[in-house]
N, CA and C atoms as an extended XYZ file, in Angstrom:
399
Properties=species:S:1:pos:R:3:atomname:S:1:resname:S:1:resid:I:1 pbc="F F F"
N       -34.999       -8.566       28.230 N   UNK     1
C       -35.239       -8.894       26.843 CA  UNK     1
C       -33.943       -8.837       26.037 C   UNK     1
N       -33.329       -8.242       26.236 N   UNK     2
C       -31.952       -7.706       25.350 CA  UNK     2
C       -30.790       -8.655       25.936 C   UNK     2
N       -31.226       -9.094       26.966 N   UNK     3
C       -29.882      -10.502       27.622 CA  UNK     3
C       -29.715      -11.318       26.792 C   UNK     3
N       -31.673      -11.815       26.766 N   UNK     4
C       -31.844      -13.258       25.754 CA  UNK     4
C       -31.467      -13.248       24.235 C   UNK     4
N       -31.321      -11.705       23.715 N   UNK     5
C       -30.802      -11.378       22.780 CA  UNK     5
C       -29.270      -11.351       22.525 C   UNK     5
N       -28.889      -10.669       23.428 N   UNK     6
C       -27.108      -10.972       23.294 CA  UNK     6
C       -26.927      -12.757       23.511 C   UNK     6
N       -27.416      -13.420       24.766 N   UNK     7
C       -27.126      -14.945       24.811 CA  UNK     7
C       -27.648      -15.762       23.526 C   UNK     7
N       -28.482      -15.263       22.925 N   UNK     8
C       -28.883      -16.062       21.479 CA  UNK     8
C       -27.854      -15.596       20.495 C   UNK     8
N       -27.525      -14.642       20.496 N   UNK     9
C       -26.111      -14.020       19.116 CA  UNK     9
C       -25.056      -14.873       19.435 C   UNK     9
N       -24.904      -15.242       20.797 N   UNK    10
C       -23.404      -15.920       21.159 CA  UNK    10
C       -23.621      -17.013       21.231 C   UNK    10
N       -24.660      -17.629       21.531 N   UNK    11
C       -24.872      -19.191       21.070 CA  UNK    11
C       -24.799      -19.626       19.548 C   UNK    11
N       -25.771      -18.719       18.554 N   UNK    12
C       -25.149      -18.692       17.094 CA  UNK    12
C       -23.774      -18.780       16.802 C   UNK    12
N       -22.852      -17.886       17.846 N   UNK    13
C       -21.558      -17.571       17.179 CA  UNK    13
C       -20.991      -18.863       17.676 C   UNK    13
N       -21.176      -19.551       18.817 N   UNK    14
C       -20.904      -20.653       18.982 CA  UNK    14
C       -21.141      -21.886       18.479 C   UNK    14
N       -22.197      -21.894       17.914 N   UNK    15
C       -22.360      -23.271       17.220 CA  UNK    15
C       -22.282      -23.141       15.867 C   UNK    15
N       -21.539      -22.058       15.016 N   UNK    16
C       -21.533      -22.119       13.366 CA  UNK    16
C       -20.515      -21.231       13.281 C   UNK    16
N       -19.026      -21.625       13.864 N   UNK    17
C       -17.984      -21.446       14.505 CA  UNK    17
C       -17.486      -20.659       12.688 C   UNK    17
N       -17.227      -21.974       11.903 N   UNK    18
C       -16.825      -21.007       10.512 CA  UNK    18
C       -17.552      -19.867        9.981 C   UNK    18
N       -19.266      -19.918        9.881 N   UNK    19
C       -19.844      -18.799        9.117 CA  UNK    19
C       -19.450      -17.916       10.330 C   UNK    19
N       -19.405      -17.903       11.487 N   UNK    20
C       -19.129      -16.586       12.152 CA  UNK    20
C       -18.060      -16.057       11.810 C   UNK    20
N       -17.130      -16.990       12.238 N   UNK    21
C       -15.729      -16.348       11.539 CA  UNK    21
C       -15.117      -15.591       10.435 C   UNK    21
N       -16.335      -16.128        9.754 N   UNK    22
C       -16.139      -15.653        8.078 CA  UNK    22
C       -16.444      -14.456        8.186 C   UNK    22
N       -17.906      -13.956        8.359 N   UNK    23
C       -18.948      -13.245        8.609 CA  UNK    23
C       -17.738      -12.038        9.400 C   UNK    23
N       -17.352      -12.261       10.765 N   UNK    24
C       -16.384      -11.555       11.260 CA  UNK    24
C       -15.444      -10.622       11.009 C   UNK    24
N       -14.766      -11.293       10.059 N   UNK    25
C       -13.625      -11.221        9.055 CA  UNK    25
C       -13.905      -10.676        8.018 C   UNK    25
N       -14.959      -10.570        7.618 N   UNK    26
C       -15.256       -9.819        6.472 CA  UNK    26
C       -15.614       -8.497        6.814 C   UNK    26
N       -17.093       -8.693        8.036 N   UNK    27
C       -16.958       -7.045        8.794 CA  UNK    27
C       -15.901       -6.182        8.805 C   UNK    27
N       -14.800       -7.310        9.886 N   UNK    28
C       -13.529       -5.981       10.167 CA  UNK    28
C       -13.223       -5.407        8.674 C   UNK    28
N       -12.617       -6.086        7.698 N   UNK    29
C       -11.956       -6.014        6.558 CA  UNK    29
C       -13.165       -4.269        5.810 C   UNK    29
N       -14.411       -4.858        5.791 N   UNK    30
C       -15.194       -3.823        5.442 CA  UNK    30
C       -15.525       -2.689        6.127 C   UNK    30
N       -15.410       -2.339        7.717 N   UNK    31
C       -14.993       -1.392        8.257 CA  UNK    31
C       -13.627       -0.388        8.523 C   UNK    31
N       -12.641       -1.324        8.212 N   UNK    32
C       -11.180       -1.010        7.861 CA  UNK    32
C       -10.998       -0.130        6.909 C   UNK    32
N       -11.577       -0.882        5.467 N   UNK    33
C       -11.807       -0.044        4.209 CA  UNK    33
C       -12.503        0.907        4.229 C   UNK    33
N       -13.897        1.305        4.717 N   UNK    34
C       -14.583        2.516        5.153 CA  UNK    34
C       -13.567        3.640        5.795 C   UNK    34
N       -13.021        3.294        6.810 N   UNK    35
C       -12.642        4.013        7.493 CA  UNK    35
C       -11.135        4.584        6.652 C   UNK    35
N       -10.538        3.729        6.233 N   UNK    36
C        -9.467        3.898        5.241 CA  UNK    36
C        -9.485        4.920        4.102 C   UNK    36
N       -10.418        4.361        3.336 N   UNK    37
C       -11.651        5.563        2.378 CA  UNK    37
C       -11.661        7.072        2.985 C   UNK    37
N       -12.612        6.861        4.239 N   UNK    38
C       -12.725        8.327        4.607 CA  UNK    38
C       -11.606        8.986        5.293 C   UNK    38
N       -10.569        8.475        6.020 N   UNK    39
C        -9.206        9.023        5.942 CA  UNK    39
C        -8.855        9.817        4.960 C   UNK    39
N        -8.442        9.081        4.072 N   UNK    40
C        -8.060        9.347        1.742 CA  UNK    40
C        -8.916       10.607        1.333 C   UNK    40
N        -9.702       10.319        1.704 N   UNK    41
C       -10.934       11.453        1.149 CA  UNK    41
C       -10.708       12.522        2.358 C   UNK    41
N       -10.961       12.655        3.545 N   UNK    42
C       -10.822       13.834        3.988 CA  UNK    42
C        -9.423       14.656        4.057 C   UNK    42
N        -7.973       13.997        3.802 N   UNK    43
C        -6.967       14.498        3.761 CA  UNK    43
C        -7.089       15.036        2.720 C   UNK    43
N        -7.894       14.571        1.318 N   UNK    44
C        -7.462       15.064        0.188 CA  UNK    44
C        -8.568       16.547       -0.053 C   UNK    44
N        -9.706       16.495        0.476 N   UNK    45
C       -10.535       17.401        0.625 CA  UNK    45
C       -10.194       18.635        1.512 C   UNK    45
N        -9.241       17.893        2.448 N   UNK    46
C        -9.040       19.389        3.386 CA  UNK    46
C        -7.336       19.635        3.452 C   UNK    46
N        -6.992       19.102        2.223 N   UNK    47
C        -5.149       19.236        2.297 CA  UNK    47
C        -4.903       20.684        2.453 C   UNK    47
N        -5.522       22.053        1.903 N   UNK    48
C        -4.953       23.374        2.105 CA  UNK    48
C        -6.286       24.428        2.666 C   UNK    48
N        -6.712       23.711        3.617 N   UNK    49
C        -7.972       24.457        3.957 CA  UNK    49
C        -7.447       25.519        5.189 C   UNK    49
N        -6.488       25.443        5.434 N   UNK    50
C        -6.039       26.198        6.457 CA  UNK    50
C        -5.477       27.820        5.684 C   UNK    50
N        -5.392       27.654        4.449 N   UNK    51
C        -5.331       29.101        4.327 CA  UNK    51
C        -6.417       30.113        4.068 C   UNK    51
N        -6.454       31.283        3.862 N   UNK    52
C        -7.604       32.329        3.991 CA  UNK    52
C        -8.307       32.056        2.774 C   UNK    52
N        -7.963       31.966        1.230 N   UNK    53
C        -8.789       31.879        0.520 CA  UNK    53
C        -8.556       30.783       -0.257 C   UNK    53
N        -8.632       29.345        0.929 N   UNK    54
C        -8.371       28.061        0.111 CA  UNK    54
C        -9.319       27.963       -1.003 C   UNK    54
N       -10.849       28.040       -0.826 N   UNK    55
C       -11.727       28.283       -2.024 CA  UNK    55
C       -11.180       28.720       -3.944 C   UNK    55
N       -10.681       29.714       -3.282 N   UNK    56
C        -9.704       30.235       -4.351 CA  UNK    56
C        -8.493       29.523       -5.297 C   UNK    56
N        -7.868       28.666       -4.480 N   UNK    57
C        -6.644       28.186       -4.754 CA  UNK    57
C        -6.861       26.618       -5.317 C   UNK    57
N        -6.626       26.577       -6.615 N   UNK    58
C        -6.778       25.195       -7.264 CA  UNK    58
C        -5.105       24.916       -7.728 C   UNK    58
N        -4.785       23.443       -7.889 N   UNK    59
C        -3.997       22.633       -8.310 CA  UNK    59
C        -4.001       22.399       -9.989 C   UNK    59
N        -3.283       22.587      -10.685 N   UNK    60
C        -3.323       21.825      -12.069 CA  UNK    60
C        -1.924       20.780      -11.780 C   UNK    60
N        -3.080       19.601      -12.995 N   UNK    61
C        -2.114       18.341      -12.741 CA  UNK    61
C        -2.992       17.785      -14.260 C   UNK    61
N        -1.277       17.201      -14.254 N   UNK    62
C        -1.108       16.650      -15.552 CA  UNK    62
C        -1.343       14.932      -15.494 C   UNK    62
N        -1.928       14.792      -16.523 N   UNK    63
C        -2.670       13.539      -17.188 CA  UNK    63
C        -1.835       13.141      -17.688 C   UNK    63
N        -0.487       11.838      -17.399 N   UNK    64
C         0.346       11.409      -18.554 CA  UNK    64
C         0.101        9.580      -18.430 C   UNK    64
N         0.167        9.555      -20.051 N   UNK    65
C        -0.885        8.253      -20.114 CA  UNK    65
C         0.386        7.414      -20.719 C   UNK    65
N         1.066        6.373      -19.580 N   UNK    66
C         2.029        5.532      -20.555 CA  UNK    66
C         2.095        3.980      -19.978 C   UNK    66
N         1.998        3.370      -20.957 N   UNK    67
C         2.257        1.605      -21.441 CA  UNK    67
C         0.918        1.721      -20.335 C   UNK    67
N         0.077        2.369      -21.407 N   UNK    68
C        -1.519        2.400      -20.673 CA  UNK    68
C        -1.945        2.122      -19.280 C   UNK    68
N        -1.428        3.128      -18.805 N   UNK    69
C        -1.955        3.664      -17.502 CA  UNK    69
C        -1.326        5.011      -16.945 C   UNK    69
N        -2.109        5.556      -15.988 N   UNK    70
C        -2.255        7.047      -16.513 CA  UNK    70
C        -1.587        7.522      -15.179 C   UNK    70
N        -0.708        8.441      -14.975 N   UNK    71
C        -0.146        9.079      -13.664 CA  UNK    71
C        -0.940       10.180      -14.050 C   UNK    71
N        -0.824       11.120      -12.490 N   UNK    72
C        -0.793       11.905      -12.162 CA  UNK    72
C        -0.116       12.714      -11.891 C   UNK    72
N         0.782       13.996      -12.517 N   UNK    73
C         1.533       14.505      -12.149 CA  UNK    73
C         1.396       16.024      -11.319 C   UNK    73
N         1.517       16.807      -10.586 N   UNK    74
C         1.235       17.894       -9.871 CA  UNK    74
C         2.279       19.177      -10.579 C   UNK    74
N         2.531       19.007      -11.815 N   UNK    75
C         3.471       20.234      -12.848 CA  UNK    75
C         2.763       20.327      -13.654 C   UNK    75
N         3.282       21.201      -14.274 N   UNK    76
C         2.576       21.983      -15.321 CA  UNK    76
C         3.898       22.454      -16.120 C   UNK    76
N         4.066       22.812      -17.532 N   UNK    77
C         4.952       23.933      -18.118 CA  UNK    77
C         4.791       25.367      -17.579 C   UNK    77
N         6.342       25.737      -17.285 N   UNK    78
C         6.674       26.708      -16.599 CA  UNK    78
C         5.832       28.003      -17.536 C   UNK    78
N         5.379       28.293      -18.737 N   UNK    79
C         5.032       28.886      -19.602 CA  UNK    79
C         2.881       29.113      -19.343 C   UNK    79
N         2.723       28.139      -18.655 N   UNK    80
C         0.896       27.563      -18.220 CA  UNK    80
C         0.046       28.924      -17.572 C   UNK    80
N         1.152       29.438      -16.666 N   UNK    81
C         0.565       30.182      -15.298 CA  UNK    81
C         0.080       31.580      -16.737 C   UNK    81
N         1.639       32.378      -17.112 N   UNK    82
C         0.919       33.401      -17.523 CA  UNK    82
C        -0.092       32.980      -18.949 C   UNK    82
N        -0.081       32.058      -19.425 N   UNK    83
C        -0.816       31.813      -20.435 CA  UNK    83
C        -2.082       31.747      -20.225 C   UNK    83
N        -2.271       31.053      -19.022 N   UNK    84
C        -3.957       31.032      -18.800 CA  UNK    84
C        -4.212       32.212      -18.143 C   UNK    84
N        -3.507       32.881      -17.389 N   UNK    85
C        -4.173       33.866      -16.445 CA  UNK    85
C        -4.149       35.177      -17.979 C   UNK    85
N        -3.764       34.717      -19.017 N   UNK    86
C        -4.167       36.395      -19.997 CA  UNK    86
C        -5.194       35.895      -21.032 C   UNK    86
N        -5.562       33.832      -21.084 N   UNK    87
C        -6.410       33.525      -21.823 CA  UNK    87
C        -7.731       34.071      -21.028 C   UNK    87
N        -7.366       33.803      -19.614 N   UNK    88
C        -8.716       33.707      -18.463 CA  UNK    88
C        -9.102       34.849      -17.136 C   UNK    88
N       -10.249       35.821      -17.839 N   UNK    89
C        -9.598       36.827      -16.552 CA  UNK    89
C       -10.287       36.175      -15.438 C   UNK    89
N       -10.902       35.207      -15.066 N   UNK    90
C       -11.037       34.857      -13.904 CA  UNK    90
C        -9.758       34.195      -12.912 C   UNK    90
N        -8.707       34.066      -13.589 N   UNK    91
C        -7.508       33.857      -12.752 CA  UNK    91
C        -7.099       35.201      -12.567 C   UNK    91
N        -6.945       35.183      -10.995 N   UNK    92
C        -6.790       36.825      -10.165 CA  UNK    92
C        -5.222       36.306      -10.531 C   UNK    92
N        -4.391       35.503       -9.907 N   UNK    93
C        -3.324       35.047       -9.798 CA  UNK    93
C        -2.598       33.597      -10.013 C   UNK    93
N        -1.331       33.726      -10.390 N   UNK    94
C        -0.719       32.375      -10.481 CA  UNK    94
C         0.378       32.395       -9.578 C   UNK    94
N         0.692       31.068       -9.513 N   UNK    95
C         2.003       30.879       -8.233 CA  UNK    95
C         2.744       29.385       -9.141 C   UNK    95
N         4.061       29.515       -9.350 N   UNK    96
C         4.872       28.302       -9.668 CA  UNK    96
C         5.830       27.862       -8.869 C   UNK    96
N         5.529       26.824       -8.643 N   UNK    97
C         6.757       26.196       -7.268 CA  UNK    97
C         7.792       24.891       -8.725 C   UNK    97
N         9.029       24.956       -8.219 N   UNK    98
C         9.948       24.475       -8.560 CA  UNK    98
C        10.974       23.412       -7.437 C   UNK    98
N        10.965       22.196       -7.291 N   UNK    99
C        11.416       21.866       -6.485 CA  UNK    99
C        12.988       20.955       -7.302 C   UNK    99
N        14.119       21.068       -5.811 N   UNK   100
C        15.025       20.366       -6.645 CA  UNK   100
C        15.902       20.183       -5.308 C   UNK   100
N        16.748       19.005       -5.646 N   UNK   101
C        17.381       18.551       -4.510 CA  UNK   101
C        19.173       19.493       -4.541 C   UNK   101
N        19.539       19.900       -3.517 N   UNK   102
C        20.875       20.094       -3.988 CA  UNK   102
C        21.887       19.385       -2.133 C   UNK   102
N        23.299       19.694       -2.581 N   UNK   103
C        24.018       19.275       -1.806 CA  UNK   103
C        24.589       20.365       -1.154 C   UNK   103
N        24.723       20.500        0.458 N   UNK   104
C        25.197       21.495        0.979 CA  UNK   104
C        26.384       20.992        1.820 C   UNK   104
N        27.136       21.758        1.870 N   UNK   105
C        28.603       21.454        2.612 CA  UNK   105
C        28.383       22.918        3.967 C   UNK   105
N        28.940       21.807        5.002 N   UNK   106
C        29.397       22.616        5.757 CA  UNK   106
C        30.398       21.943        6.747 C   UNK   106
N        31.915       23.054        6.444 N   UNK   107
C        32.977       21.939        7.098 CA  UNK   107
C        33.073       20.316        6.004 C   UNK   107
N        33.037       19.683        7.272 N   UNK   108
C        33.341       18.250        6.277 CA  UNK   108
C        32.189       17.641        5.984 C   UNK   108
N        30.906       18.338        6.279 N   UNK   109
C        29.642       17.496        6.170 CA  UNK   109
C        28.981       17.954        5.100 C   UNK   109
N        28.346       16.979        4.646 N   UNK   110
C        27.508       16.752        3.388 CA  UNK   110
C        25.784       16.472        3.489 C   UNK   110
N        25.532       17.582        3.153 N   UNK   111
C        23.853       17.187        3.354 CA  UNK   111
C        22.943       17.498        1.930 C   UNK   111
N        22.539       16.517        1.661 N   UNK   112
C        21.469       16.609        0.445 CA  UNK   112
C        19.847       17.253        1.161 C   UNK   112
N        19.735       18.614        0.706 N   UNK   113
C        18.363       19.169        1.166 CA  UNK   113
C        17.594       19.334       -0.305 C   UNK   113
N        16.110       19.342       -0.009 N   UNK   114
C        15.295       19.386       -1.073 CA  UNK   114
C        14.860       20.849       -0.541 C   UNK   114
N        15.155       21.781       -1.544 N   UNK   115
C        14.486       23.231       -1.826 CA  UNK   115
C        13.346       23.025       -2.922 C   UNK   115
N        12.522       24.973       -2.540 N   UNK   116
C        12.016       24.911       -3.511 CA  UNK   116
C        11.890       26.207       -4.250 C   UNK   116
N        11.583       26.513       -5.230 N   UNK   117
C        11.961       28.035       -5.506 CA  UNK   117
C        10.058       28.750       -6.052 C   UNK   117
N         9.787       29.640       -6.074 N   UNK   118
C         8.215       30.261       -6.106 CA  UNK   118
C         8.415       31.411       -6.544 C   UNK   118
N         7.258       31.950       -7.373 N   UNK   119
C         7.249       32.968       -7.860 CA  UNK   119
C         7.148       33.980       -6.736 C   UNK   119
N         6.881       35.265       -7.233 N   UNK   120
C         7.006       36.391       -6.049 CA  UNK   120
C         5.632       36.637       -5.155 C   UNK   120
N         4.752       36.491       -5.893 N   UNK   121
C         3.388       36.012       -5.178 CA  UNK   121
C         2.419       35.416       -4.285 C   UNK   121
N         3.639       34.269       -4.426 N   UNK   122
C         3.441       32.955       -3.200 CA  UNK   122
C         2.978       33.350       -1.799 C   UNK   122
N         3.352       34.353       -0.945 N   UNK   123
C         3.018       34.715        0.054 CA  UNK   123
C         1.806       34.968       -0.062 C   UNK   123
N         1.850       35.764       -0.751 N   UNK   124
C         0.268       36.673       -1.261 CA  UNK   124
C        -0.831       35.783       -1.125 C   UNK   124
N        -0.489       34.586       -1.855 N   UNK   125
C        -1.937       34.068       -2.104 CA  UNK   125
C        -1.800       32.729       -0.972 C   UNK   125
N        -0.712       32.647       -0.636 N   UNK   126
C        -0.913       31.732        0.480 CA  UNK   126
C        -0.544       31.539        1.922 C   UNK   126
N        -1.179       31.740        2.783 N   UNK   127
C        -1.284       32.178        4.072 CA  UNK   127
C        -0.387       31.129        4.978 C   UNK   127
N         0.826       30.728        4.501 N   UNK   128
C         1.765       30.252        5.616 CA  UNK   128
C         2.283       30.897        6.554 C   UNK   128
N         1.799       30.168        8.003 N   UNK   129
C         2.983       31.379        8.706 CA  UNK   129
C         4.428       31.075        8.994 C   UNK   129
N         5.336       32.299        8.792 N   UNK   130
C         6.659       32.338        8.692 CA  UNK   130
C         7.257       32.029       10.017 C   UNK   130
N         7.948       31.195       10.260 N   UNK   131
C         9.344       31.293       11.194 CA  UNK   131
C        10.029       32.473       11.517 C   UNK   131
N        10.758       33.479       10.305 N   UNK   132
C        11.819       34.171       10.154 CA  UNK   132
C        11.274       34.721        9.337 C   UNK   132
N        11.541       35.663        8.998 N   UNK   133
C        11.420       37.107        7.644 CA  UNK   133
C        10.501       37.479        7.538 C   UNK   133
């Protein structure tokens, strides 16, 4: 029963050569995007789930709205952390990361590395494991 079924799908696909094609082409394109989607979405859902109290640990990000349209930025004013954590006692803790590029010499070589600098806490609330120290 299921032969005459596959040989009837492929005779369709054979004799209405464009709507299949179309039809085809649109599938892949709409399974691509699904799958694309749920990529996007699960990286962004499970970006820091690997530490102990990811639950805990939220992002503030800034809303900046120009020649109307809106970024996203991942900063805050350096001034944010203790302000909310004495407006809000439900903030146990804050953490500020600072990133900046500098140039290092060694001998005759020149290397541009991106550092980053963190409050003293950072460990505390986030469960990276160390290399060294």
């Amino acid at each position: 029963m299921i032969n005459s079924y596959i040989k009837l799908a492929f005779r369709n696909l054979v004799r209405n050569k464009l709507t299949s094609f179309i039809n085809i082409v649109g599938l892949s394109i709409a399974i691509g995007g699904c799958i694309f989607a749920f990529l996007v979405f699960n990286r962004h859902f499970s970006l820091d789930d690997f530490h102990e109290n990811a639950e805990k640990i939220f992002t503030i990000e800034n809303i900046i709205s120009a020649r109307e349209k809106n970024q996203i930025w991942g900063n805050s004013p350096v001034p944010l952390g203790p302000a909310l954590q004495k407006d809000f006692p439900q903030i146990e803790r804050f953490v500020r990361m600072n990133q900046r590029w500098i140039t290092v010499r060694s001998g005759d070589n020149w290397f541009n590395e991106r550092i980053h600098f963190v409050d003293e806490d950072f460990l505390e609330m986030f469960t990276f494991p160390l290399k060294y120290g």
